[in-house]
NUFI-217000 format. One line per field, with one value per atom (N, C-alpha, C, O): x, y, z. Coordinates in Angstrom, 2 decimals, decimal comma. Atoms other than C-alpha are relative to their C-alpha. Example, Ala and Ser with C-alpha at 12.3 -4.5 7.8 and 13.67 -1.06 7.14 Angstrom:
xx = 0,89  12,30  0,90  1,94  -0,82  13,67  -0,77  -0,26;
yy = -1,19  -4,50  1,20  1,18  -1,19  -1,06  1,09  2,20;
zz = 0,00  7,80  0,00  0,66  -0,06  7,14  0,73  0,90;
***
This chain:
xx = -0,54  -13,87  1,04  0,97  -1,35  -10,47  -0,30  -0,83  0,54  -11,04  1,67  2,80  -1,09  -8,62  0,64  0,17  -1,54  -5,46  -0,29  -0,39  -0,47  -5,35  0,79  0,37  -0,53  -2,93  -0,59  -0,12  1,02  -5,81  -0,66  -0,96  0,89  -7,74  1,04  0,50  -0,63  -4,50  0,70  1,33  -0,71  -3,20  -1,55  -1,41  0,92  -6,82  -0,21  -0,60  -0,11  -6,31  0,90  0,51  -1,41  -3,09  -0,61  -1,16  0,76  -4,20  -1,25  -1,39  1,44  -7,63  0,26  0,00  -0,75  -6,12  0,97  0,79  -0,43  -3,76  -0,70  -0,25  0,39  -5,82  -1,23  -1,51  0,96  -8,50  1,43  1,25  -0,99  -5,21  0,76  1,84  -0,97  -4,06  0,72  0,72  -0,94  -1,08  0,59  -0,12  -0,35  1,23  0,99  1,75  -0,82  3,28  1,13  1,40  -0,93  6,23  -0,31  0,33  0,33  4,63  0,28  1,32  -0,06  3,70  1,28  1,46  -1,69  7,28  0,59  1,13  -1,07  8,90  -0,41  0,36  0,96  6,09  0,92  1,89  -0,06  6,29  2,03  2,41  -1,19  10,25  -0,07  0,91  -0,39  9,90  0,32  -0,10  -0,45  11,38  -1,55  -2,61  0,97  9,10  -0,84  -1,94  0,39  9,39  -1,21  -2,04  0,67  7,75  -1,23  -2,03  0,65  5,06  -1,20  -2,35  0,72  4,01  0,01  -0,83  0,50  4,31  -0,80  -1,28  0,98  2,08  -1,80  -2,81  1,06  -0,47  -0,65  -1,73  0,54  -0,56  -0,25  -1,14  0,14  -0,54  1,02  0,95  -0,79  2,60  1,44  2,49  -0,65  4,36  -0,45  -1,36  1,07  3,34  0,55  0,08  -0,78  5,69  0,22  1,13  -0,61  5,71  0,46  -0,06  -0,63  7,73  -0,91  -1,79  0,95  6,29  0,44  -0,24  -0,60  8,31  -0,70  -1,06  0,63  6,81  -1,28  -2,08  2,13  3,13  -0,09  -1,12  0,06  4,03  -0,05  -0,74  -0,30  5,37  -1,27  -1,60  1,04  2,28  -1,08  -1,99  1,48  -0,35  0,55  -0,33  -0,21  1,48  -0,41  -0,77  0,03  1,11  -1,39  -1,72  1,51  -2,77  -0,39  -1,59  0,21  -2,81  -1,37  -2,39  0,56  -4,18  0,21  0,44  -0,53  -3,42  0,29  -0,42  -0,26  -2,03  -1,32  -1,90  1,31  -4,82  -1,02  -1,49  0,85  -7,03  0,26  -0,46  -0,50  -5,16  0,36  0,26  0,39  -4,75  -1,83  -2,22  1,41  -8,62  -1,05  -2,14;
yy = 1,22  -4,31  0,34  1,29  -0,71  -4,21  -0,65  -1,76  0,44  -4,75  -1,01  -0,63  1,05  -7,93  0,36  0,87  -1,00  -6,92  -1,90  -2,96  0,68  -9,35  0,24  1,13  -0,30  -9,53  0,28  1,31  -0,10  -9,37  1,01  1,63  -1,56  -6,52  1,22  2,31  -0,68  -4,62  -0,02  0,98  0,04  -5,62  1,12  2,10  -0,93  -4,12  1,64  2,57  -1,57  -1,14  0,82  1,76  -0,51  -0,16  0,41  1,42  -0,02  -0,55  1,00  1,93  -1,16  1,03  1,69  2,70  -1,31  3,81  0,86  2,07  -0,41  4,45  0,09  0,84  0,00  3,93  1,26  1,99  -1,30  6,59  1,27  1,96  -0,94  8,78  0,09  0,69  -0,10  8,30  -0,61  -1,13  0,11  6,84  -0,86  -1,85  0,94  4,66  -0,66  0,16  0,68  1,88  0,74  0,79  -0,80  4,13  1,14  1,50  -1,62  7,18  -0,45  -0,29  0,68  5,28  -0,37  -0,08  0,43  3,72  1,23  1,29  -0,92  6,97  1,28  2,15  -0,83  9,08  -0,52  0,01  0,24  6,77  -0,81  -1,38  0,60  5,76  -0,82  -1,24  1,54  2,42  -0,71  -0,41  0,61  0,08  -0,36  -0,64  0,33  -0,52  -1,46  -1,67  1,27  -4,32  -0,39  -1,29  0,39  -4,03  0,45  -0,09  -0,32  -2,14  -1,04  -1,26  1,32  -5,12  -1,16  -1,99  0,86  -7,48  -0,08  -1,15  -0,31  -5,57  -0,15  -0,58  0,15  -5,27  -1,43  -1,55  1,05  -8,96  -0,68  -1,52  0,93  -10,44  -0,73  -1,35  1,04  -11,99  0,90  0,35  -0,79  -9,27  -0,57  0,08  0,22  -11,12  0,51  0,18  -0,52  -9,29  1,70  2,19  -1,51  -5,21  0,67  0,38  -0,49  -3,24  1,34  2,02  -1,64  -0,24  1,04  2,04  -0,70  1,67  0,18  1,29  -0,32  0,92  0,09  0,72  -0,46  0,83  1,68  2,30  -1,06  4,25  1,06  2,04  -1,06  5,67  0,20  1,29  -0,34  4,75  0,44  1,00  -0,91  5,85  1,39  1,93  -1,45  9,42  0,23  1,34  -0,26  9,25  0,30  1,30  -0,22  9,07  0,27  0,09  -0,33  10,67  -0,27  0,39  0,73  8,32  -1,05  -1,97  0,71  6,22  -1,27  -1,85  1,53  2,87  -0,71  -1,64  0,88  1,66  0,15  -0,87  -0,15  2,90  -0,91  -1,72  0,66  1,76  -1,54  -2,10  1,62  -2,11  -0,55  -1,71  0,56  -2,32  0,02  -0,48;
zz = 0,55  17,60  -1,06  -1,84  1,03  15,59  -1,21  -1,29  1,72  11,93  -0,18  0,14  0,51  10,72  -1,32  -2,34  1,26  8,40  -0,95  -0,33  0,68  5,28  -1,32  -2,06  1,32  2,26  -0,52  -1,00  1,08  0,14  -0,14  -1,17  0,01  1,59  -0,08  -0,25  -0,42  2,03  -1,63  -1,97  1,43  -1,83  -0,81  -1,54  0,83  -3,05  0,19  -0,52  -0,41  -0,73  -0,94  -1,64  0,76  -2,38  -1,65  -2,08  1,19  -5,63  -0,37  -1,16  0,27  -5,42  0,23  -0,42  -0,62  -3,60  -1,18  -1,28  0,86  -6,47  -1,23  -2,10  1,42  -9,31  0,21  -0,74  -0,54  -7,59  -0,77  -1,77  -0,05  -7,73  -1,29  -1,30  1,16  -11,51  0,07  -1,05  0,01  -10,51  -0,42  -0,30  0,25  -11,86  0,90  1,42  -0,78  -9,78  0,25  1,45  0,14  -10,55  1,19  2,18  -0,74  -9,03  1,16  1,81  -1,19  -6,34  1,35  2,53  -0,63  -5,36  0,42  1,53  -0,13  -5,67  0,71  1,12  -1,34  -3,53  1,13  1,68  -1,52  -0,68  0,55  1,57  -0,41  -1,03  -0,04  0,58  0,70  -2,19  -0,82  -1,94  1,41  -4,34  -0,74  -0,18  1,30  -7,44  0,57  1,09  -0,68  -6,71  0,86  0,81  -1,68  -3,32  -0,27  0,50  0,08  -4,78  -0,80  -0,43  0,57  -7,60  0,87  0,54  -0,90  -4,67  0,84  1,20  -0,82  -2,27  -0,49  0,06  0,93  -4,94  -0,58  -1,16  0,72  -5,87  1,34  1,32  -1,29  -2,45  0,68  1,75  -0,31  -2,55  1,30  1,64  -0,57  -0,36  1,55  2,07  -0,92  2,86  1,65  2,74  -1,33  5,55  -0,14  0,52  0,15  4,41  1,44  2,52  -0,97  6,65  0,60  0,08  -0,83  8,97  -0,55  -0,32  0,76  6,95  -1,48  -1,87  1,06  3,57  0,25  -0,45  -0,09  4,98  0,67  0,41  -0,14  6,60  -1,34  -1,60  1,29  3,25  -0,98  -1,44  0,86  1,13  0,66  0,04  -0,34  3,91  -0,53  -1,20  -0,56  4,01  -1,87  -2,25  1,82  -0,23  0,03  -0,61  -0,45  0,93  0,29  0,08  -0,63  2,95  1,13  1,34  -1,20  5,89  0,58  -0,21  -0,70  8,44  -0,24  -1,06  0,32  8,37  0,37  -0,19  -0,40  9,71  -0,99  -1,49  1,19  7,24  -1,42  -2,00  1,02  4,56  -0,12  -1,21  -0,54  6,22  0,11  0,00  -0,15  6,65  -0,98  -0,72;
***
């Protein structure tokens, strides 16, 4: 059964994921090649279209899959 993607679980992923990791939003952005911006929008929920591009960049910072990091 496929686990369901929501802003919410996917804004706490981000977040939890970085704060495990020290990091600050900054770090973050400039790991996975993203604007800053996109990073305080992903995190609050209000980011409600991220690109395959920025969900690629912050799994590889996590080293783990998009999917992981959506569920």
């Amino acid at each position: 059964m496929k686990k369901k993607y929501t802003l919410t679980k996917l804004a706490g992923s981000i977040k939890k994921h970085r704060l495990d990791e020290k990091m600050t939003r900054e770090e973050l952005a400039r790991q996975a090649k993203v604007n800053y911006n996109t990073i305080i929008k992903l995190e609050s929920g209000t980011n409600k279209n991220p690109t395959i591009g920025t969900l690629v960049g912050i799994a590889n910072v996590f080293e783990m899959s998009i999917e992981d990091l959506i569920s």
